[in-house]
C-alpha positions, -999 to +999 in steps of 0.1 A: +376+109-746+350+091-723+378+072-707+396+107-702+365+119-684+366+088-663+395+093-651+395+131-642+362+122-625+378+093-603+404+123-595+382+146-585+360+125-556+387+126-532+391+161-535+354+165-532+352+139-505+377+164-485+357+190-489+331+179-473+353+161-445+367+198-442+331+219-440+318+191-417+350+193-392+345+233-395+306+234-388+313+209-355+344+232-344+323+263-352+295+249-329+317+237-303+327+269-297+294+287-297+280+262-271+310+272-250+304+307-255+269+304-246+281+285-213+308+307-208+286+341-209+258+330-185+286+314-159+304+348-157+283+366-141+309+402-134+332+411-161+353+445-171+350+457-203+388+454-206+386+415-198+355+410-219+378+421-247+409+406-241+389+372-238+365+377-274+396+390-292+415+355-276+384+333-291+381+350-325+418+344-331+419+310-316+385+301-341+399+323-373+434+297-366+413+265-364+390+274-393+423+281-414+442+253-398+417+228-405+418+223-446+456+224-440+454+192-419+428+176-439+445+180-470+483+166-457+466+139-445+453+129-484+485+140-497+515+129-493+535+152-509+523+182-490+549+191-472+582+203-496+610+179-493+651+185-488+681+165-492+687+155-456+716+133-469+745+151-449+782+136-451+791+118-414+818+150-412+790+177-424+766+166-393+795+163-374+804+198-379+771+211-372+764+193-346+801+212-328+784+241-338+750+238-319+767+221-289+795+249-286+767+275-294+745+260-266+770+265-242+785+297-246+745+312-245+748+295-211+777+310-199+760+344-211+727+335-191+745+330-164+763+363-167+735+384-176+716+366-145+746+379-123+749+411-137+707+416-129+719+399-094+741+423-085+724+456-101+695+445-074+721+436-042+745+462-050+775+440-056+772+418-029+785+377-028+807+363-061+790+343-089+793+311-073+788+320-038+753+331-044+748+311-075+712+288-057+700+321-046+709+340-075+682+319-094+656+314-063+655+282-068+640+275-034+609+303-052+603+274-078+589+241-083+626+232-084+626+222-050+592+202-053+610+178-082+643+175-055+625+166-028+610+139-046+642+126-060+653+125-024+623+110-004+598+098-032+562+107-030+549+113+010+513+116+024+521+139+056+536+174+057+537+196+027+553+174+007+521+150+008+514+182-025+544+164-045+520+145-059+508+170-082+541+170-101+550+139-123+581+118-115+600+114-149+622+140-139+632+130-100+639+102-115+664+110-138+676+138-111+679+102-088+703+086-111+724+114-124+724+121-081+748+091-084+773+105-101+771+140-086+771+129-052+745+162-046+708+164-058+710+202-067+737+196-088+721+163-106+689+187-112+715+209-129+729+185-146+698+171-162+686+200-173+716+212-194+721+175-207+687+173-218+690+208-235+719+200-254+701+171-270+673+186-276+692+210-297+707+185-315+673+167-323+652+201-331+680+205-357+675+166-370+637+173-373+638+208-385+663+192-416+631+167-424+616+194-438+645+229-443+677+238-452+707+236-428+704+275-424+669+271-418+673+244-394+698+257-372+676+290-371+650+265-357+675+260-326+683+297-325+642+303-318+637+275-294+666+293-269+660+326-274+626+323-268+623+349-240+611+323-211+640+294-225+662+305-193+646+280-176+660+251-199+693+258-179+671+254-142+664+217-126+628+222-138+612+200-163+613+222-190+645+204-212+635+165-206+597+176-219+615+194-248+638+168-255+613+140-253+589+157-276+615+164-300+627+121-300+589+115-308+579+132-335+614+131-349+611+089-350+573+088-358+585+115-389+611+085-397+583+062-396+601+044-362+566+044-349+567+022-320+601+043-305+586+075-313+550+068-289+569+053-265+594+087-265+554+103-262+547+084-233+579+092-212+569+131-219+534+120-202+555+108-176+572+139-174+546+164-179+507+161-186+506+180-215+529+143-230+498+129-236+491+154-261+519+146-285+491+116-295+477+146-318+502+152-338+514+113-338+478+105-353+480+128-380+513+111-389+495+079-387+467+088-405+488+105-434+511+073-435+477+049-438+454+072-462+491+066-485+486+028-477+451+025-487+457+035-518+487+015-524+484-016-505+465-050-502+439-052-477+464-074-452+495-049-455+473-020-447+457-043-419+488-048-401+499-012-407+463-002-389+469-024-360+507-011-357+495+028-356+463+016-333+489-002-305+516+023-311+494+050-305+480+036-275+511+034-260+515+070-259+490+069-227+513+047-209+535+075-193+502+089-181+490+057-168+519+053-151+519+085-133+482+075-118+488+041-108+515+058-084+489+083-074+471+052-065+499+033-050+505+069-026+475+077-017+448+054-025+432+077-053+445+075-086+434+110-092+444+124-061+469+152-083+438+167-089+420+171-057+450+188-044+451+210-075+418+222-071+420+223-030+455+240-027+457+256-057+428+262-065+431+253-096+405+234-122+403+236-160+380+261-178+376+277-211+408+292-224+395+320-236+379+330-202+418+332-189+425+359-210+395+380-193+404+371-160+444+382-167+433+410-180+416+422-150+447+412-126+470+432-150+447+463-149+440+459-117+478+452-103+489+484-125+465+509-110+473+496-077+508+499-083+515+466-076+544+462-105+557+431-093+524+411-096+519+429-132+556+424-145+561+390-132+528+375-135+499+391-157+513+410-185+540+380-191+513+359-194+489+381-215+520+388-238+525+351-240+487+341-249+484+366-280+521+362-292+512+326-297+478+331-311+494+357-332+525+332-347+498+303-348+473+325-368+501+333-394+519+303-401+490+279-403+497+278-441+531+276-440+536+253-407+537+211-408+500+205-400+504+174-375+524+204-357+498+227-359+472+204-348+496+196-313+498+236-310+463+239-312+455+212-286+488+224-263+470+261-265+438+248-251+449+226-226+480+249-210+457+283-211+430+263-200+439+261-161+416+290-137+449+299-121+472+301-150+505+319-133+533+304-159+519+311-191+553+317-212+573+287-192+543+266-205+547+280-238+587+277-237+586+240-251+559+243-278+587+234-303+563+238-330+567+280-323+599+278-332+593+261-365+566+289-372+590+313-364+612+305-392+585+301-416+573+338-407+608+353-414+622+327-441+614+354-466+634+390-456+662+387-436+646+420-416+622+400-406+643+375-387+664+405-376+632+420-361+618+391-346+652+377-326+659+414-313+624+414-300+625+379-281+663+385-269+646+423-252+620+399-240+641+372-226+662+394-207+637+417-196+616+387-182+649+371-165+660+407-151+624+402-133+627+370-123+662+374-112+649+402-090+628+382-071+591+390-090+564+366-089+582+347-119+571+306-120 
């Protein structure tokens, strides 16, 4: 009987110790937030009651997700059976099948973007020019950072002109727009090319990491989500968009196979592709930390000491992309963090609090609307508002149900893309958060009407935000 006790004691100190890790973690994010609060309400010093609103409403979601996201974390990092399990152990001629079936469905939804865009096109021009005559315009691709990310396949970073603002944008993508130019013969037509490779591979690998943890059904319903997510049009435009998809999709899918070293350095080439790479290190370290807290308990003291220095110099790698992109700032210009003086001197851009973002587009959309200014309001500021509290909204509901090291990345993603005091592409930003995709399963797994509801309502979305971009709105 004593030993009995013993033993259910011994059981119950990790649990306990958890506990306290988890009200600990939750007092320190609690007053994180009230400090910024505090900072936030004596910096501001004019607000509408409208923005004021929007932006409290944006925090007490944001805080009632991290409060309920954080045991979740926490307690898949001490377990590692948290997460439910599935037979991934397809037949070569099953995956083969399925992968047909997500290549051949990738393409024909873009054949029909590309028909709906033209159909928008020529509702706005009255049926002038064919498809492919007025294909470049028909997409304004001269409107978009498109042309920034040719011009820098073509001629590299500059310091004179208006190109000498290239800088801002990272080079992973020129790159590859460099060597597919090779077999193109026409930069344009490598940027296209890019793009729609990269997006049929990350289809492919959101189904291989979506079957780590669902059903085939469930897992090809993850792909459905990430392309009908109603800013995914620009997966098919020479934007950046795919690679960052596709590259965040190889890293976590090879940490989750316990290829760690392949995984971070998959991490590091979306840091070179995008900033926001660097932040696939959250997710990765929960991994790591899950696969070690298993290893402590298991191991010798050497075994878990090589596996600690393998996750500490795996992980570090992940900044290597990002490194990278600021040794060439330095090599350009002299200032490794030049980017960022021209962010905050052209654009007048700077990071703030995120919450503050949603006060400030709520003004512009109220603003824009009584002015009648629909253009700024439907291409810019209600987009983004809808974007901002969608995710909160699908973040606040599945943080039970979603793969915590994913939840943690959304949570840090949120932050750092709603951050910026000039935030103008809000649901493009949003558009490769592959984790909402995953959540959006979980949130409709249960009644088909659900998942009925929820596709109808991004496939209105998607085409009512590409019939305004296609119509020449303020769309980035």
């Amino acid at each position: 009987m004593r030993k009995r006790l013993i033993n259910t004691a011994k059981l119950a100190e990790p649990e306990a110790m958890v506990k306290k890790v988890n009200t600990a973690i939750s007092a320190l994010f609690i007053l994180v937030m009230i400090i910024a609060v505090w900072v936030w309400a004596v910096s501001v010093h004019t607000w509408t009651l409208a923005g004021a609103l929007a932006s409290l409403l944006c925090l007490a979601l944001f805080i009632w997700t991290g409060l309920r996201a954080i045991p979740a974390i926490t307690g898949y990092i001490n377990s590692p059976s948290a997460l439910r399990t599935v037979n991934t152990d397809d037949s070569p001629e099953e995956r083969q099948r399925i992968w047909w079936k997500i290549v051949l469905w990738v393409i024909a939804s873009r054949v029909l973007l590309i028909l709906a865009a033209y159909v928008f096109w020529v509702l706005r021009e009255g049926g002038s020019g064919s498809l492919f005559s007025r294909f470049i315009e028909m997409w304004h691709i001269r409107g978009i950072d498109a042309m920034s990310y040719l011009g820098i396949a073509e001629r590299w970073y500059v310091t004179e002109g208006d190109p000498r603002f290239h800088i801002v944008f990272l080079p992973f993508f020129p790159v590859m727009i460099k060597l597919a130019q090779f077999f193109t013969g026409n930069y344009m037509a490598a940027g296209f090319a890019v793009a729609n490779l990269c997006t049929l591979a990350a289809a492919l690998f959101a189904y291989e990491l979506a079957r780590l943890d669902m059903g085939r059904r469930n897992a090809l319903r993850v792909v459905k989500y990430i392309f009908i997510f109603p800013s995914a049009f620009f997966f098919f435009l020479p934007m950046t968009e795919a690679l960052f998809l596709l590259l965040s999709l190889m890293a976590l899918y090879f940490v989750r196979k316990k290829r760690w070293l392949l995984g971070c350095l998959c991490a590091a080439l979306a840091g070179f592709t995008r900033s926001p790479g660097i932040l696939l290190a959250v997710p990765i370290a929960v991994e790591f930390a899950r696969e070690l807290a298993a290893g402590y308990r298991s191991m010798d003291r050497k075994a878990f000491t090589n596996k600690l220095i393998l996750a500490v110099l795996s992980l570090v790698s992940v900044s290597f992309g990002l490194l990278a992109y600021l040794y060439i700032n330095y090599n350009v210009t002299g200032n490794a963090f030049q980017f960022s003086i021209y962010q905050r001197e052209h654009w007048s851009q700077r990071f703030y609090f995120f919450f503050d973002t949603a006060r400030y587009q709520m003004e512009y959309a109220v603003n824009t609307f009584k002015d009648a200014d629909y253009r700024s309001f439907l291409g810019l500021w209600l987009p983004n508002l809808c974007a901002i509290f969608l995710v909160l909204f699908m973040m606040l509901r599945s943080t039970k149900k979603l793969n915590p090291a994913y939840m943690a990345y959304m949570i840090a993603y949120f932050v750092y893309v709603v951050a910026p005091t000039w935030l103008l592409s809000a649901p493009r930003y949003f558009a490769v958060a592959f984790p909402l995709a995953f959540a959006a399963v979980l949130l409709t797994e249960d009644k088909k009407w659900k998942d009925i509801l929820l596709t109808t309502l991004f496939i209105a979305g998607g085409l009512l935000y590409l019939a305004v971009f296609v119509s020449g709105y303020p769309v980035y």
